[in-house]
PyMOL Python script that loads the backbone (N, CA, C, O; Angstrom):
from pymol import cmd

cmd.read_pdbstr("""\
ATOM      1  N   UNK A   1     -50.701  64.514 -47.582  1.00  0.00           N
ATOM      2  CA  UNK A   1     -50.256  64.838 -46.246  1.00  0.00           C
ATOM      3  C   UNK A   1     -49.400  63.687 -45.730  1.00  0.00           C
ATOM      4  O   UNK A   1     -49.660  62.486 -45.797  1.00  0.00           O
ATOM      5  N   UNK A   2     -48.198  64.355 -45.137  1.00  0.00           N
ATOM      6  CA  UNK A   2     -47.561  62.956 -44.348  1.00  0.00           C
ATOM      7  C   UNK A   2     -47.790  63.063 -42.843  1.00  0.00           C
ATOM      8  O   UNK A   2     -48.293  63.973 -42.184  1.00  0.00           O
ATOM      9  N   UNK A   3     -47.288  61.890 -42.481  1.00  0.00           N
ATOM     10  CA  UNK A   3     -47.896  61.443 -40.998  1.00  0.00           C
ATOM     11  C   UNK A   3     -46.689  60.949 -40.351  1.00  0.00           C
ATOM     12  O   UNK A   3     -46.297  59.858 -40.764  1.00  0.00           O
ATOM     13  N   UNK A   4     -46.154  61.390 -39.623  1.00  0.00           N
ATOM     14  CA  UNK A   4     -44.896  60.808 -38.656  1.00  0.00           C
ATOM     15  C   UNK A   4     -45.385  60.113 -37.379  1.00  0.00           C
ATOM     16  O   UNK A   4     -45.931  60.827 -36.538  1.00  0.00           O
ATOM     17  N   UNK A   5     -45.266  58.945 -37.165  1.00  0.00           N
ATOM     18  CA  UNK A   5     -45.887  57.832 -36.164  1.00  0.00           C
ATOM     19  C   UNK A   5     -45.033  57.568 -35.338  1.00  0.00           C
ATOM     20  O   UNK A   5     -43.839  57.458 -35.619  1.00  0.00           O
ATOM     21  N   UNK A   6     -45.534  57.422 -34.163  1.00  0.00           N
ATOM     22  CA  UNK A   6     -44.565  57.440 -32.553  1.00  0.00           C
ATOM     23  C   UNK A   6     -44.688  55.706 -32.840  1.00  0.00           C
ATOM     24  O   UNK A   6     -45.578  54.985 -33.291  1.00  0.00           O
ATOM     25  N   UNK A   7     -43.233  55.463 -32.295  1.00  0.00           N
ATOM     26  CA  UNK A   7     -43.128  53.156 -32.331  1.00  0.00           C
ATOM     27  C   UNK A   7     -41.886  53.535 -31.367  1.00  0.00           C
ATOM     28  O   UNK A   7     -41.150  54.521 -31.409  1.00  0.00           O
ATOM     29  N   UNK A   8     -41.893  52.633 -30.645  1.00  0.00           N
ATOM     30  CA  UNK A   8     -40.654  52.041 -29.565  1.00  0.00           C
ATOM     31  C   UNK A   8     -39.385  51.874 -30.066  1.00  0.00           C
ATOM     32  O   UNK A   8     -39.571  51.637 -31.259  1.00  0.00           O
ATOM     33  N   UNK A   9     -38.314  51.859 -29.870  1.00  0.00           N
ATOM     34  CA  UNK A   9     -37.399  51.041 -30.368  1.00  0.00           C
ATOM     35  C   UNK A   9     -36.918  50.184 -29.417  1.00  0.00           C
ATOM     36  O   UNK A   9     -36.520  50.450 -28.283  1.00  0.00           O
ATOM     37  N   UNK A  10     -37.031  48.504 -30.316  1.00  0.00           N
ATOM     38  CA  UNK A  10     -36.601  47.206 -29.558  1.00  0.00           C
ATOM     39  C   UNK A  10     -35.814  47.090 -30.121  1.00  0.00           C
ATOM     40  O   UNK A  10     -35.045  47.466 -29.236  1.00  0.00           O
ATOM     41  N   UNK A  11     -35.132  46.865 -30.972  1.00  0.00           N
ATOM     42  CA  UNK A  11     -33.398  47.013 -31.061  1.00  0.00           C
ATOM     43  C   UNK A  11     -32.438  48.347 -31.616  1.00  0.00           C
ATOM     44  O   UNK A  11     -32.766  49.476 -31.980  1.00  0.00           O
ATOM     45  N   UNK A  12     -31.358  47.797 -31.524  1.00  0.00           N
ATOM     46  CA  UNK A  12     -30.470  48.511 -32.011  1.00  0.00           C
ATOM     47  C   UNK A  12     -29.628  48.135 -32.738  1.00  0.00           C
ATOM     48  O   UNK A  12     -28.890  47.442 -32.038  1.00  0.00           O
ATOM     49  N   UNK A  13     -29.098  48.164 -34.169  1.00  0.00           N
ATOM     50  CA  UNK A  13     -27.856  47.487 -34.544  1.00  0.00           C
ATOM     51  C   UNK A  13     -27.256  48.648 -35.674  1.00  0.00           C
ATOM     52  O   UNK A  13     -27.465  49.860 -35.617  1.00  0.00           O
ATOM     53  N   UNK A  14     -26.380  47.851 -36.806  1.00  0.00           N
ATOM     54  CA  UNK A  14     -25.532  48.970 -37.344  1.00  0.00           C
ATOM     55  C   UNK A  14     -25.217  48.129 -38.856  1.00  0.00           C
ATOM     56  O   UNK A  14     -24.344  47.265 -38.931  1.00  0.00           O
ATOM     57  N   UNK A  15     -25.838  48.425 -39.697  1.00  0.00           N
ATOM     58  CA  UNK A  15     -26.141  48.426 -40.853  1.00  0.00           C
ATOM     59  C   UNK A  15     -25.294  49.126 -42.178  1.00  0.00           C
ATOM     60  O   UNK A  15     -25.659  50.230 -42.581  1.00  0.00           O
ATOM     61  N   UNK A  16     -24.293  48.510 -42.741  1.00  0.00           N
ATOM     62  CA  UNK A  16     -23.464  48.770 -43.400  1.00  0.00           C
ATOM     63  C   UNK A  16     -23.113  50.310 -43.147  1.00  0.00           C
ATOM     64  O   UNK A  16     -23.223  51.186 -44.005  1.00  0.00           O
ATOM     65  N   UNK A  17     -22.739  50.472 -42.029  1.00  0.00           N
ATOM     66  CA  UNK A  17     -22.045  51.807 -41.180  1.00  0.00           C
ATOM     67  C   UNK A  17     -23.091  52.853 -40.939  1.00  0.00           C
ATOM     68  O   UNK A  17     -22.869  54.057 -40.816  1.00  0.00           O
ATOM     69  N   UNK A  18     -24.729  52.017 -40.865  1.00  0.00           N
ATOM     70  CA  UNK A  18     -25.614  53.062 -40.302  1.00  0.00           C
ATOM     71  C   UNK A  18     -26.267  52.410 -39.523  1.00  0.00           C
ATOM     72  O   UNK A  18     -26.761  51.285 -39.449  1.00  0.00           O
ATOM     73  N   UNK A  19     -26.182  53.400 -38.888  1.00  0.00           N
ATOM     74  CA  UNK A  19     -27.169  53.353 -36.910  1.00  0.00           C
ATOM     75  C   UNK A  19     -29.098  52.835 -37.586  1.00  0.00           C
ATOM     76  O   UNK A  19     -29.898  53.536 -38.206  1.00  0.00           O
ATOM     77  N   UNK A  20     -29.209  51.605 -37.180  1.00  0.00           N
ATOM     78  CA  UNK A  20     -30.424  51.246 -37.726  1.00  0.00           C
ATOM     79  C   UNK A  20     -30.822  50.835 -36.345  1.00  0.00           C
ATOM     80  O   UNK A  20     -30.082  50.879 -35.362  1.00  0.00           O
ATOM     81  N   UNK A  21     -32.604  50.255 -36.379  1.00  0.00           N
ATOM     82  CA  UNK A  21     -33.324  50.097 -35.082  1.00  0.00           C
ATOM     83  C   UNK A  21     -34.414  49.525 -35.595  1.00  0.00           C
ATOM     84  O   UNK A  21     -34.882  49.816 -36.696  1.00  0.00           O
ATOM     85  N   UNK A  22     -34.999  48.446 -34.603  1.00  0.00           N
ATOM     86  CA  UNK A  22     -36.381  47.849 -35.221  1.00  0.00           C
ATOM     87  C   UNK A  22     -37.443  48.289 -34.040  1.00  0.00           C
ATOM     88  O   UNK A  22     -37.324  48.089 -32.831  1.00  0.00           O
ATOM     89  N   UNK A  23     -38.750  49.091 -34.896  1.00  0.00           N
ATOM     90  CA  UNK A  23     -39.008  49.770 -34.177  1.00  0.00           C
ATOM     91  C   UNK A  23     -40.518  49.216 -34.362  1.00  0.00           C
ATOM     92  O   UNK A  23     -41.156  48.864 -35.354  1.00  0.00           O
ATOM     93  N   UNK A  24     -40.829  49.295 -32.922  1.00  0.00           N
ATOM     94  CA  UNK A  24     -42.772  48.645 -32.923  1.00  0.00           C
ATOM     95  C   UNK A  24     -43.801  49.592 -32.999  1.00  0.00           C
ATOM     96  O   UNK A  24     -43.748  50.558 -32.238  1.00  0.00           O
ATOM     97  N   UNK A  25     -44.604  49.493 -33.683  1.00  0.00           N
ATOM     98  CA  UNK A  25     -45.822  50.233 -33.955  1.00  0.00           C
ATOM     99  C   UNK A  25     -46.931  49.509 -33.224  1.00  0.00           C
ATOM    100  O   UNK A  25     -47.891  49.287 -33.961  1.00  0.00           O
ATOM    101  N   UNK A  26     -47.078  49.044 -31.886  1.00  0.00           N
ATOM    102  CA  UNK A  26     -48.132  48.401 -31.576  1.00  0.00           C
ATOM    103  C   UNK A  26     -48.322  47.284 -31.961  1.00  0.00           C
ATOM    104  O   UNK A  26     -49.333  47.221 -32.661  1.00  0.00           O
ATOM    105  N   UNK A  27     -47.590  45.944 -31.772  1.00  0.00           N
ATOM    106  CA  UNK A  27     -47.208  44.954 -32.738  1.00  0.00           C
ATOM    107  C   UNK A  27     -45.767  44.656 -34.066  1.00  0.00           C
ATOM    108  O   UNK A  27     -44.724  44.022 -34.221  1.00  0.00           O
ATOM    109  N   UNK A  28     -46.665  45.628 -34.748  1.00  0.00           N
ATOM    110  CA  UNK A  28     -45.962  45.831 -36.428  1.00  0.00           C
ATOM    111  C   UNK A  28     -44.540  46.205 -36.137  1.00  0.00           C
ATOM    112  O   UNK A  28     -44.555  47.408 -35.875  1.00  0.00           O
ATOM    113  N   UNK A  29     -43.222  45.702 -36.054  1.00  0.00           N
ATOM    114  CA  UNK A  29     -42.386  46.133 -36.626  1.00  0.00           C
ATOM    115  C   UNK A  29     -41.696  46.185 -37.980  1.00  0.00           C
ATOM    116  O   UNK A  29     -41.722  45.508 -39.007  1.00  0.00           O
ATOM    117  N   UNK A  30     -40.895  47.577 -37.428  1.00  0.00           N
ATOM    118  CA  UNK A  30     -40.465  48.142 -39.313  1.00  0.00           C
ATOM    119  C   UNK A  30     -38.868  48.410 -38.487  1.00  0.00           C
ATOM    120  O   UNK A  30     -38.707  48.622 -37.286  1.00  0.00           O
ATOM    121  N   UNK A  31     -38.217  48.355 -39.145  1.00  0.00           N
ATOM    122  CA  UNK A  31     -36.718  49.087 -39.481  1.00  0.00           C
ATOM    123  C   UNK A  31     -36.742  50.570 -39.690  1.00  0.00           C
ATOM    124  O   UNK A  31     -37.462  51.015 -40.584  1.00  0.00           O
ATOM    125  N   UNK A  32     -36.092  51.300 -39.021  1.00  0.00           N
ATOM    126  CA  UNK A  32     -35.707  52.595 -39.233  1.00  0.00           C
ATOM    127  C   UNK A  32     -34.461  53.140 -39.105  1.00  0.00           C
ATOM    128  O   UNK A  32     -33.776  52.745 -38.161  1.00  0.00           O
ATOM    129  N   UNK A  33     -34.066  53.874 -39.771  1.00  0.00           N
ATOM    130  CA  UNK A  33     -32.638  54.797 -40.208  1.00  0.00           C
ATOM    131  C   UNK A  33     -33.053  55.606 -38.181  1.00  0.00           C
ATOM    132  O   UNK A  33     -34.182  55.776 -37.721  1.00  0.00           O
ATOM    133  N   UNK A  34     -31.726  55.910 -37.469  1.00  0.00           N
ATOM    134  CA  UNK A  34     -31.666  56.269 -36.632  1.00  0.00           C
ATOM    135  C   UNK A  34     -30.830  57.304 -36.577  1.00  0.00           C
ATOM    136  O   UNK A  34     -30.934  58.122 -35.663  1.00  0.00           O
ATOM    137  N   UNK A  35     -29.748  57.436 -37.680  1.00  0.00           N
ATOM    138  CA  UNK A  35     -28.520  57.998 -37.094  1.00  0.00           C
ATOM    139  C   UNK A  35     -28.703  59.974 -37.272  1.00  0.00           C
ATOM    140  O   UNK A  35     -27.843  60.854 -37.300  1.00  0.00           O
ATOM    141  N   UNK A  36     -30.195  60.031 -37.358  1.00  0.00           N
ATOM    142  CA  UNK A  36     -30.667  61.626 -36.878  1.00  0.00           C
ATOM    143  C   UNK A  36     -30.766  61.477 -35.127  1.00  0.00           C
ATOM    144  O   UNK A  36     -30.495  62.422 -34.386  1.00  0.00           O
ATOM    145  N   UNK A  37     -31.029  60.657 -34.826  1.00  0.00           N
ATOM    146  CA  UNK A  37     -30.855  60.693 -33.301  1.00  0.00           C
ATOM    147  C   UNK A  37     -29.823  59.418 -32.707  1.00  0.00           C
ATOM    148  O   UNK A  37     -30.091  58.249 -32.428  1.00  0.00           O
ATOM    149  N   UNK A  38     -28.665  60.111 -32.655  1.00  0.00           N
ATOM    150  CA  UNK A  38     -27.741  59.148 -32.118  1.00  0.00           C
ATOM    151  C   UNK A  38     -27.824  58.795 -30.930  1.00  0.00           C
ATOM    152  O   UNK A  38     -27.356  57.693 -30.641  1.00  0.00           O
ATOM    153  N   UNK A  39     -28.521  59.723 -29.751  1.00  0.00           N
ATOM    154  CA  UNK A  39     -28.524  59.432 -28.593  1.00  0.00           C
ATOM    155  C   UNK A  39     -29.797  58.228 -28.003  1.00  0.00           C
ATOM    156  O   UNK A  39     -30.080  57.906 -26.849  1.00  0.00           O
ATOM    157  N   UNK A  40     -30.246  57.869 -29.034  1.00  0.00           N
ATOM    158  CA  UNK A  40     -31.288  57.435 -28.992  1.00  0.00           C
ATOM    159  C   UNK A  40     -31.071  55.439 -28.129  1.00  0.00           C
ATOM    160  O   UNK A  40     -30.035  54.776 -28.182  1.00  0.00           O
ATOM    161  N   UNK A  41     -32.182  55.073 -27.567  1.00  0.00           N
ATOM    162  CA  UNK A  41     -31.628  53.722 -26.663  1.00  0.00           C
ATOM    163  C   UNK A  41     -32.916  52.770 -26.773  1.00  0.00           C
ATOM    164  O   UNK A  41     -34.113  53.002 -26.939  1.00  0.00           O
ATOM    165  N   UNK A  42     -32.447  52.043 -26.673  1.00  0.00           N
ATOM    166  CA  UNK A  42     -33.679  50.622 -26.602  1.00  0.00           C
ATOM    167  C   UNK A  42     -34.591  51.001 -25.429  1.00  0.00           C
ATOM    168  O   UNK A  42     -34.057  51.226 -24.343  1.00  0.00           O
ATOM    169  N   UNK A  43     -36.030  51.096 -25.567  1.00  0.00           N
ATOM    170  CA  UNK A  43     -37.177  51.659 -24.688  1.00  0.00           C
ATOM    171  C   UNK A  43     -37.705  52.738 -25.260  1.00  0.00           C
ATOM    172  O   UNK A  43     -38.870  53.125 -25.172  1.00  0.00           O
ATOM    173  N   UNK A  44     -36.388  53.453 -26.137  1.00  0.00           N
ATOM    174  CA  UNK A  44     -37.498  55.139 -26.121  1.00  0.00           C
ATOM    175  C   UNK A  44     -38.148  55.151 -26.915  1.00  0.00           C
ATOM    176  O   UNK A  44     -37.800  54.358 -27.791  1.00  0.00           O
ATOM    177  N   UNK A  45     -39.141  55.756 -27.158  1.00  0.00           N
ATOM    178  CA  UNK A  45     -39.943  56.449 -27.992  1.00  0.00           C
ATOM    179  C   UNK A  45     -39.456  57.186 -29.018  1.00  0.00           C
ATOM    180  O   UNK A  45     -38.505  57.890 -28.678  1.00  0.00           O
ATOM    181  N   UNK A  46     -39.851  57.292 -30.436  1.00  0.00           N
ATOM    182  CA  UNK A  46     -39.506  58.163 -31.912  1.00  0.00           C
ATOM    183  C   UNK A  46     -40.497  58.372 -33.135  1.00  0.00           C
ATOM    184  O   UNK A  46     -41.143  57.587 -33.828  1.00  0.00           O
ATOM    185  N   UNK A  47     -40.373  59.545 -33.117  1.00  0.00           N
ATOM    186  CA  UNK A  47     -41.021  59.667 -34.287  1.00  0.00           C
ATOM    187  C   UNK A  47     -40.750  59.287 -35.370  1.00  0.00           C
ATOM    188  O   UNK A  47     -39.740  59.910 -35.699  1.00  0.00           O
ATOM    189  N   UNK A  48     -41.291  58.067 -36.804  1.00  0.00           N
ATOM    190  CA  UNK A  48     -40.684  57.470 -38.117  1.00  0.00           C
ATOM    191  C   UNK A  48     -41.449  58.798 -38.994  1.00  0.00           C
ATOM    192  O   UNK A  48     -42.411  59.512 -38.711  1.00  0.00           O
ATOM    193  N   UNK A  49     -40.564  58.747 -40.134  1.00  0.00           N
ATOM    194  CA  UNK A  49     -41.602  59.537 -41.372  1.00  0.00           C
ATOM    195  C   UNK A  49     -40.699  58.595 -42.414  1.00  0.00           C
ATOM    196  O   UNK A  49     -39.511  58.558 -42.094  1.00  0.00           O
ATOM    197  N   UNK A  50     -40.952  58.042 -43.271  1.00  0.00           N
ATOM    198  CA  UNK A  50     -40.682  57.791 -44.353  1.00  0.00           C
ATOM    199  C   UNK A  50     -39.049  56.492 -43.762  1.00  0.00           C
ATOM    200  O   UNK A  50     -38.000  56.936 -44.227  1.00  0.00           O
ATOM    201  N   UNK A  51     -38.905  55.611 -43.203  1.00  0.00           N
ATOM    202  CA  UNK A  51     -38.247  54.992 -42.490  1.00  0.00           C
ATOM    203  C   UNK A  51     -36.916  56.205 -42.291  1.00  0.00           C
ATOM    204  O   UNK A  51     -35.773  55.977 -42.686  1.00  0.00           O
ATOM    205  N   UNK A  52     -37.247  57.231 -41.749  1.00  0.00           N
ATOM    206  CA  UNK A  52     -36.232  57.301 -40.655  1.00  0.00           C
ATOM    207  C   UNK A  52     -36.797  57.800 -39.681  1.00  0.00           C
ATOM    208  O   UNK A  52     -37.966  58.184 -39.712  1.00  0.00           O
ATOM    209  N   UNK A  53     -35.906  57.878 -38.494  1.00  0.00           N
ATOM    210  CA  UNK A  53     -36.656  58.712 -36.917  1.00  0.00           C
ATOM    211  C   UNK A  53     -36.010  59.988 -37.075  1.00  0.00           C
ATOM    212  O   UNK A  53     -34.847  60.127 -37.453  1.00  0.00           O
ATOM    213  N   UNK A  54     -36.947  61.079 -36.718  1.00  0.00           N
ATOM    214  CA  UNK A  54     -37.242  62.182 -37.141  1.00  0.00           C
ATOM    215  C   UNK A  54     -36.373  62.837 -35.270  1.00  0.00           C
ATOM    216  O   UNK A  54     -35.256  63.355 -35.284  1.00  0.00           O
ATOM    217  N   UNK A  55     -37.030  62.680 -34.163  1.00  0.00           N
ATOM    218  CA  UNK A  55     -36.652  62.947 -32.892  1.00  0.00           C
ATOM    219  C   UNK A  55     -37.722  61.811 -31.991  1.00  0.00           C
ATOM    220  O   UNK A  55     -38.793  61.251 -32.221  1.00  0.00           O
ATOM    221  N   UNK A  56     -36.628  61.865 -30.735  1.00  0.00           N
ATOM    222  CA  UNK A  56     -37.402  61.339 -29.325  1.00  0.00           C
ATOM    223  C   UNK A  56     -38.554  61.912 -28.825  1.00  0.00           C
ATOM    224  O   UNK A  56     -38.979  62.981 -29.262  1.00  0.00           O
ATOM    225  N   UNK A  57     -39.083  61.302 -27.965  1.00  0.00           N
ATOM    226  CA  UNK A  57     -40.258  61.694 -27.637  1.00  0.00           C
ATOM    227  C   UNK A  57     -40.401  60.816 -26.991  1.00  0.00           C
ATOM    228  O   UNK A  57     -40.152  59.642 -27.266  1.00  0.00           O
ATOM    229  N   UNK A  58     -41.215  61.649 -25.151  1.00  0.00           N
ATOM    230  CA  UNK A  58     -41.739  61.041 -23.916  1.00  0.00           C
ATOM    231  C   UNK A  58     -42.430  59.850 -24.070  1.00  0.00           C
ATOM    232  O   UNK A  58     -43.067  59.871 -25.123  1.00  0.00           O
ATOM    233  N   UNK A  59     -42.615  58.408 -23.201  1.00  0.00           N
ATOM    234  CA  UNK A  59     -43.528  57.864 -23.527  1.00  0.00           C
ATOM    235  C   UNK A  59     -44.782  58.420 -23.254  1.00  0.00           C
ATOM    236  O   UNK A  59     -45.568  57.626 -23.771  1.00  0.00           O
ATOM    237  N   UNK A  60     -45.268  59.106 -22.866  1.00  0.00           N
ATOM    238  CA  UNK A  60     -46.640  59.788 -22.468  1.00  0.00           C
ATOM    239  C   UNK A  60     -47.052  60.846 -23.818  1.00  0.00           C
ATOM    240  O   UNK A  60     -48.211  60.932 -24.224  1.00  0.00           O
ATOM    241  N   UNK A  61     -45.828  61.672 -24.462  1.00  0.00           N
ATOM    242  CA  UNK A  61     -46.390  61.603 -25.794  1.00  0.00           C
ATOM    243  C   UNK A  61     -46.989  60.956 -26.622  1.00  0.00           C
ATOM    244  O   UNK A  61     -48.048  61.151 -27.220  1.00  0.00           O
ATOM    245  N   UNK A  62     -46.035  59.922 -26.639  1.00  0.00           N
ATOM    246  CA  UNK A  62     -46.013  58.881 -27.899  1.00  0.00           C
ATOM    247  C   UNK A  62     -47.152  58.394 -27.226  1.00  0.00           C
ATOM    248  O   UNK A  62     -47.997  59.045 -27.841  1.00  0.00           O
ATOM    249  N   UNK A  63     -47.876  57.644 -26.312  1.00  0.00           N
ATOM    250  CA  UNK A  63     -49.214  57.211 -25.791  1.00  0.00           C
ATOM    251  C   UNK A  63     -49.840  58.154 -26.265  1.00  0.00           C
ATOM    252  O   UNK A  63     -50.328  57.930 -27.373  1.00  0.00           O
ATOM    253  N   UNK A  64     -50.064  59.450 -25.703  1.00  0.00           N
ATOM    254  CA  UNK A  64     -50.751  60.657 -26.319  1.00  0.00           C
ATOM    255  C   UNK A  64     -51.537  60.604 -27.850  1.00  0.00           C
ATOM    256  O   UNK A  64     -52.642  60.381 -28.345  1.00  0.00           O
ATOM    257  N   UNK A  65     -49.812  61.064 -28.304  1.00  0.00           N
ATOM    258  CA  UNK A  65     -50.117  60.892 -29.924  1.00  0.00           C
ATOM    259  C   UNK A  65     -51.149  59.607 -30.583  1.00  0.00           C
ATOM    260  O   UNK A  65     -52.101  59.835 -31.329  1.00  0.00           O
ATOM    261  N   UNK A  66     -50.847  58.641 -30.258  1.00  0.00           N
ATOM    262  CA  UNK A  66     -50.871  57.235 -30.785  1.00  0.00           C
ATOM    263  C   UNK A  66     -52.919  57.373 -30.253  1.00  0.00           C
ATOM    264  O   UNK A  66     -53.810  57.397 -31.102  1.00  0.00           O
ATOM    265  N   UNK A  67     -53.157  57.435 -28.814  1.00  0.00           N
ATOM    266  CA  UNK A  67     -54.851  57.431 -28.864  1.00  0.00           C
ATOM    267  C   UNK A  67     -55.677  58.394 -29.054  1.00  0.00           C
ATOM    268  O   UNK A  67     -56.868  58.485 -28.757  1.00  0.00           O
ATOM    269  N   UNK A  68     -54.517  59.583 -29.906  1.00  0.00           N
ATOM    270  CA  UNK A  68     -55.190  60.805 -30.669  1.00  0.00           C
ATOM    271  C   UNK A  68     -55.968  60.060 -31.993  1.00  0.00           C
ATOM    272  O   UNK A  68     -57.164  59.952 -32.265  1.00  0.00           O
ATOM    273  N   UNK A  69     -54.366  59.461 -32.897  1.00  0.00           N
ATOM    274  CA  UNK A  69     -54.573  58.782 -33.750  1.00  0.00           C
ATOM    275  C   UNK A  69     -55.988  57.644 -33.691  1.00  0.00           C
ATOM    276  O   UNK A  69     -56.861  57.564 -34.556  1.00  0.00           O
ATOM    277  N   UNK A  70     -55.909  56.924 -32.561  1.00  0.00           N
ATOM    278  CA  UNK A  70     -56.884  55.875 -32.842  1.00  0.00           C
ATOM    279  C   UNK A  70     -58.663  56.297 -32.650  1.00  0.00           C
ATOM    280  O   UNK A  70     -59.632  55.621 -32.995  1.00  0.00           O
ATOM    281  N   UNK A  71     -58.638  57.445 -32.078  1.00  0.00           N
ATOM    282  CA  UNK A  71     -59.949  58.624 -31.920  1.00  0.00           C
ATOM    283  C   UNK A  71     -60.338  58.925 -32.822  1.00  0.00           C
ATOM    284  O   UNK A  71     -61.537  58.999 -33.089  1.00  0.00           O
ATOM    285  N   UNK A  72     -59.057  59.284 -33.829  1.00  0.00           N
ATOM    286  CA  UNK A  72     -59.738  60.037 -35.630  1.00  0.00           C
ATOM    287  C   UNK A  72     -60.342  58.544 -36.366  1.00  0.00           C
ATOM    288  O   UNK A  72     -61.298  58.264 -37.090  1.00  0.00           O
ATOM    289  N   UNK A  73     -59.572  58.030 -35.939  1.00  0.00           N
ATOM    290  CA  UNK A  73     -59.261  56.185 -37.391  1.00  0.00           C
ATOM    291  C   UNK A  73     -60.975  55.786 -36.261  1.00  0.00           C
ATOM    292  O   UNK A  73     -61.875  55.991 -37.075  1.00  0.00           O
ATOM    293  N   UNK A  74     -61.358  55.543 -35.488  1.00  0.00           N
ATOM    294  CA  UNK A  74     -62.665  55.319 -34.894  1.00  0.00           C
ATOM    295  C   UNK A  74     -63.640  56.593 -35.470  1.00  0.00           C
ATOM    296  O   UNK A  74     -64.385  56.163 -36.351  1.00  0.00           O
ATOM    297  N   UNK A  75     -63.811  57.885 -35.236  1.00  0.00           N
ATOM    298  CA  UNK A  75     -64.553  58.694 -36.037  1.00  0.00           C
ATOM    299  C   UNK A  75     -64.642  58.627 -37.341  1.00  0.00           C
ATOM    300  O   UNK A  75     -65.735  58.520 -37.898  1.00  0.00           O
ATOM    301  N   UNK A  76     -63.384  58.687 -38.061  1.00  0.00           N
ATOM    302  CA  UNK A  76     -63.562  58.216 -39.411  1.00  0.00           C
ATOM    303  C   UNK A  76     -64.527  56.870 -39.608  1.00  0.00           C
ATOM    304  O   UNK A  76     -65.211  56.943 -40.628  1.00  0.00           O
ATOM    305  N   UNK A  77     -64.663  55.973 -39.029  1.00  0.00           N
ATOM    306  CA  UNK A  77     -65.169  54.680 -39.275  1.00  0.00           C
ATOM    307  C   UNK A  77     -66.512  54.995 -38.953  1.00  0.00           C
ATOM    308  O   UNK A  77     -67.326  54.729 -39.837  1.00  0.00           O
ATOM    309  N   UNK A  78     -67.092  55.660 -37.560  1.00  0.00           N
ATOM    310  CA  UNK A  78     -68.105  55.838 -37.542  1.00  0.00           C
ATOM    311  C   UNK A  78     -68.806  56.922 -38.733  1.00  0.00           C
ATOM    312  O   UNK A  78     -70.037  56.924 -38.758  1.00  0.00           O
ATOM    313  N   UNK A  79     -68.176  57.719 -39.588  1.00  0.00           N
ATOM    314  CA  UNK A  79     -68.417  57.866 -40.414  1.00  0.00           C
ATOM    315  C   UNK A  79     -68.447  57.682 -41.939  1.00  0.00           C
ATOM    316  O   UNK A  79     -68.596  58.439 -42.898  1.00  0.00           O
ATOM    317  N   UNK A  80     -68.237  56.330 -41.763  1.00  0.00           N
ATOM    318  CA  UNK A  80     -68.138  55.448 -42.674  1.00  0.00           C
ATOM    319  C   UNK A  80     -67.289  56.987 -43.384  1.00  0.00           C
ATOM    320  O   UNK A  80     -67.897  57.972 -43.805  1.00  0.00           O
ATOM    321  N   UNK A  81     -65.647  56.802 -43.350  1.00  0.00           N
ATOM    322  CA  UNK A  81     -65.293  58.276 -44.398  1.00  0.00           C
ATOM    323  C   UNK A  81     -63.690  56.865 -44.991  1.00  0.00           C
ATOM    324  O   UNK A  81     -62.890  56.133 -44.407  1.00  0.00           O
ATOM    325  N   UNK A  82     -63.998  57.181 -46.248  1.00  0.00           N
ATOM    326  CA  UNK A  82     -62.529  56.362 -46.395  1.00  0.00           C
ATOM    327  C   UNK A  82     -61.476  57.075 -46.856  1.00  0.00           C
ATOM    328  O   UNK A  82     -61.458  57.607 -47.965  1.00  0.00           O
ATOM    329  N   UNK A  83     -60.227  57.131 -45.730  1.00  0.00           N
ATOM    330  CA  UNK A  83     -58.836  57.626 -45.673  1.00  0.00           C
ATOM    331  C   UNK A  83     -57.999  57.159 -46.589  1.00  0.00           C
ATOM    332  O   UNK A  83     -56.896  57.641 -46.846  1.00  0.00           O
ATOM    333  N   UNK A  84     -58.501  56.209 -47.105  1.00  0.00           N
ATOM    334  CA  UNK A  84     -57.662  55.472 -48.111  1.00  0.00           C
ATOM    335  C   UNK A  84     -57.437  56.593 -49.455  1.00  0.00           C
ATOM    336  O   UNK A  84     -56.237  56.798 -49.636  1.00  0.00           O
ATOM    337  N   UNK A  85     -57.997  57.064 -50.056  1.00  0.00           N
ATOM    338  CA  UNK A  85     -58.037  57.970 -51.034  1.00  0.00           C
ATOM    339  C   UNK A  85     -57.510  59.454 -50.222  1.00  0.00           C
ATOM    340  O   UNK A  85     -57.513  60.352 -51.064  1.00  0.00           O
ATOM    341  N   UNK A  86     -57.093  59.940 -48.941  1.00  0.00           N
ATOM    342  CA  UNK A  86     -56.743  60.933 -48.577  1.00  0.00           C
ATOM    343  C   UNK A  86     -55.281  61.370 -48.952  1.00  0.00           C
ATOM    344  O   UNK A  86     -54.846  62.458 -48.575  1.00  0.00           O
TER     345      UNK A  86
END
""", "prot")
cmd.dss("prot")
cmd.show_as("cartoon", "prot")
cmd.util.cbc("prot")
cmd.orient("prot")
């Protein structure tokens, strides 16, 4: 199964003629391919799958999404279940 993860984008730049962005995961930044959403701006919210951004998205999604995520990754733990092999 893949998992497309909501991260910020704190920059913007342009990468041997592609629209690139460094994008925060709660800390962690990664680099992502942007130029599926050109309209895209420093502050917003995006979905990554596989380093590129997929579409925008509200910050109240991306909050949304993100303490959906940390609800399962806490249940999983309380059930001692390991995701690692999923």
């Amino acid at each position: 199964m893949c998992l497309g993860i909501p991260g910020k984008i704190i920059e913007i730049n342009e990468s041997i003629g592609v629209k690139m962005a460094k994008i925060d995961f709660g800390g962690v930044i990664r680099e992502a391919c942007i130029e599926a959403i050109p309209e895209a701006e420093i502050g917003d919210y995006t979905i990554i799958h596989a380093g590129f951004a997929l579409s925008i998205l509200s910050e109240a999604e991306a909050l949304d999404t993100l303490s959906l995520l940390e609800e399962i990754s806490d249940f999983n733990s309380e059930l001692n279940i390991d995701t690692s092999e999923l």
